[in-house]
N, C-alpha and C positions, 0 to 999 in steps of 0.2 A: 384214460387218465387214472381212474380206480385201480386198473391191472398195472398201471405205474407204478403207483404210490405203494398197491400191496406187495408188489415186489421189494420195493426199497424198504420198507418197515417190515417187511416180513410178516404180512396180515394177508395171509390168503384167504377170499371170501367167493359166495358161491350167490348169484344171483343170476336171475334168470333174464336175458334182454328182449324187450318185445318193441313192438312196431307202432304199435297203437294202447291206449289206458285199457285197464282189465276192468271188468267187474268184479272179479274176485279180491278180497283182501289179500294184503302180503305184499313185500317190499321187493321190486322189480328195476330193471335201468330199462329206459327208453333212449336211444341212442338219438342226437341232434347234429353232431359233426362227427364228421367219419373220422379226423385226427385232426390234431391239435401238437401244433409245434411248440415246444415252450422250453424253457431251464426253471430249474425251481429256484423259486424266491425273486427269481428277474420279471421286472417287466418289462411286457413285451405287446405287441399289436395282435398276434397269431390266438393272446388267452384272451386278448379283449374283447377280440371277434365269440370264442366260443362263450363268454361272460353272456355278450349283449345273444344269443341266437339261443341258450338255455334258456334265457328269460321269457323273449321273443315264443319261444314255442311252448310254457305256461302259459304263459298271454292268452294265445291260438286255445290251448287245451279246455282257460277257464269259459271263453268265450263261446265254444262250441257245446257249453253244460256237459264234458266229459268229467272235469273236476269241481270243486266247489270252494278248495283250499290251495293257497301255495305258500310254502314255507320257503324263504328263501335265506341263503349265507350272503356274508359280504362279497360287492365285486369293490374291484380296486378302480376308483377313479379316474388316475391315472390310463393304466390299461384299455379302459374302455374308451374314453375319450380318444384314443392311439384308434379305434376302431370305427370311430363317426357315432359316438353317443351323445348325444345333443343335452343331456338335463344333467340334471346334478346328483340325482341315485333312483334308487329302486321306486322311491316315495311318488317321485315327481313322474317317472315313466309309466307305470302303472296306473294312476288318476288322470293320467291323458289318453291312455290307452284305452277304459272304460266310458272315458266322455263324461268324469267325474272333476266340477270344480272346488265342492267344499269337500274335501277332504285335510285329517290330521294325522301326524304324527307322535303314537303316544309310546311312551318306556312303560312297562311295569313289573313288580315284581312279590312277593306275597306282603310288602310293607307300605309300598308307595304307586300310586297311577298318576304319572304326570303328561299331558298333554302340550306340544309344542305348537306358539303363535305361527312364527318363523320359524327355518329346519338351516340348510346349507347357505349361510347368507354371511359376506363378509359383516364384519361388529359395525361398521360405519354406517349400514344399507338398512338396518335394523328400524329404526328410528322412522325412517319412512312407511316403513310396513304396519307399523303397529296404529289401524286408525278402526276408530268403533266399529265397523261396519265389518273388519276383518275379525277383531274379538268377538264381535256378537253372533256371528257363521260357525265360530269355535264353540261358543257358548251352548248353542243349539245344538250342534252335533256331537257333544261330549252328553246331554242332554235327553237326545235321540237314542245313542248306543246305551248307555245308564240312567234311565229314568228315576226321578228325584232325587239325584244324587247330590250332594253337598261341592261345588264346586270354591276353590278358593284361588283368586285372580293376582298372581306377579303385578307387581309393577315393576317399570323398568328401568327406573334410575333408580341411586342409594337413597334407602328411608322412601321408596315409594314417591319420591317427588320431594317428602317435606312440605309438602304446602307450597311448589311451586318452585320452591329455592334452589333445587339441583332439577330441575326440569318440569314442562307442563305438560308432559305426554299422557301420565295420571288424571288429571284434571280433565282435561282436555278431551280425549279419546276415551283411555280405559276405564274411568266410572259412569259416563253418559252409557255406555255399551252395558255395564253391568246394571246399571239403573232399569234401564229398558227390558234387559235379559228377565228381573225381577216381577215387572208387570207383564213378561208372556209366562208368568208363572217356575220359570228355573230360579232353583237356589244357588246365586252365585255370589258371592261375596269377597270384599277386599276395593280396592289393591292394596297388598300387602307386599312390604319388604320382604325381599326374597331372603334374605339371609335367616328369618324367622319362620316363615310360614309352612316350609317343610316337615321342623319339629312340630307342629302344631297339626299337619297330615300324618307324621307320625305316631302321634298320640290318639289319633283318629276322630279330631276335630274335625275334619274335611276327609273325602270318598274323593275326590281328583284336586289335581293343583292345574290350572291353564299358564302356563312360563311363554315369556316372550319370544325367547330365543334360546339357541343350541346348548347352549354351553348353561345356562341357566339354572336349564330342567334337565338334562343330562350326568350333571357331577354329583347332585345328591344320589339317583340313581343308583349308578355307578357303585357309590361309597356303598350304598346299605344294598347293594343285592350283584354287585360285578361277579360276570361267569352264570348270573342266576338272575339276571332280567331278559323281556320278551320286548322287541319293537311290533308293536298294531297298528296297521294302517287303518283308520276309523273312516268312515263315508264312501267304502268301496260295494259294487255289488258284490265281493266274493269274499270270501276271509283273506287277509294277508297276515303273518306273521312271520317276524325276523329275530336275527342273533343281536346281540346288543353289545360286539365288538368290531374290529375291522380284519382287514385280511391277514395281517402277523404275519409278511414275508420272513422278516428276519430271522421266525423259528420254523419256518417251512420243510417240508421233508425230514423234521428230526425228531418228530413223534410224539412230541410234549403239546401240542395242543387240548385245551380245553374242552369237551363237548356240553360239556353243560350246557350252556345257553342254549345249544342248538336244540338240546335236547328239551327242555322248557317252550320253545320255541313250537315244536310238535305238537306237545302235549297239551300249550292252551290253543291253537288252533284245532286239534280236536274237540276240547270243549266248547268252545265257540261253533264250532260244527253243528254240534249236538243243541 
């Protein structure tokens, strides 16, 4: 696929293919499918297959204490599911794979660490998910990975509830959870309207925000560091770090792709390494 791509864009590159993970530093292909049929930009079942068997063989690599990081790009959904992928992405595959249940989904970027309740979930489905026992798993392991950090807790209806009037999820679920969180000693605090409590992470009132769901904790993101945030999967044994876009068929094979992300993507799984 690389000797594809460098053909077509005219980026001839010089790496060396090995069979098994090196000791030595320096950037190597390890080869997992012998070819790969595909058109660019189409999906197809042939990339889903080699999507899900890249992954599949990190998996193998971290679990055998060969590596200790995987950075990984976006697969296409789509495509892999063509292939017999059962979950909903990388997040979900990976903490089944380890035998890991509290695991998160965090975004970050040099402005903002946002932490996801809920990750791939229709808007409807949400509402179920969100109960103390699931925020207070989060709370803890935001917690865990950043010890005494200032957390500040989404609520999930407008104005946090109001006091009940657009919803008692707040009431109900996400302040008993935060209450509790407080006497094992984490600082978490809120629930706070979301449309506020970002600028207030901003200004560096709070060191993490806990958002209920996708779209939430992902738009401010987005805004203040798009091309320049890192996806962490928190409560893994091994580092995982991602790109914090999707797969951009549409501008496939025509050279203008962004590396940024990826490249951030690297660099804090190295420091997380270290």
């Amino acid at each position: 696929m690389l000797r594809f791509y460098g053909e077509l864009l005219n980026l001839p590159y010089k790496l060396p293919v090995v069979s098994e993970v090196l000791e030595e530093p320096g950037v190597y292909l390890k080869n997992v499918v012998p070819e790969v049929n595909f058109e660019v930009g189409r999906v197809s079942k042939s990339s889903g297959i080699a999507q899900f068997s890249f992954l599949k063989s990190a998996v193998e690599d971290a679990k055998s204490g060969e590596i200790g990081a995987i950075v990984t790009l976006p697969i296409n959904k789509e495509a892999i599911r063509l292939a017999g992928f059962p979950f909903p992405g990388h997040t979900e595959f990976l903490a089944h794979s380890f035998g890991v249940k509290n695991y998160a989904m965090m975004l970050a970027n040099e402005k903002l660490k946002v932490v996801l309740l809920t990750t791939h979930l229709p808007l409807k489905e949400v509402p179920e998910r969100v109960k103390k026992d699931a925020v207070l798993e989060k709370l803890v392991l935001i917690n865990r990975t950043f010890p005494g950090s200032r957390i500040a807790v989404c609520g999930l209806n407008p104005h946090a509830g109001e006091g009940g009037l657009f919803g008692r999820e707040e009431i109900e679920e996400i302040t008993p959870a935060i209450e509790e969180a407080k006497e094992w000693g984490i600082k978490a605090f809120g629930p706070y309207p979301a449309d506020t409590v970002f600028n207030r992470a901003l200004s560096k009132e709070f060191d993490v925000v806990l958002a209920m769901y996708h779209d939430q904790g992902l738009i401010p993101i987005k805004i203040t560091g798009f091309g320049r945030s890192v996806n962490v999967t928190l409560g893994l044994p091994i580092v995982r770090t991602s790109v914090d876009h999707g797969t951009a068929y549409d501008i496939a094979g025509k050279g203008t792709a962004d590396t940024g992300s990826f490249k951030e993507a690297v660099k804090m799984a190295l420091e997380l390494l270290r």
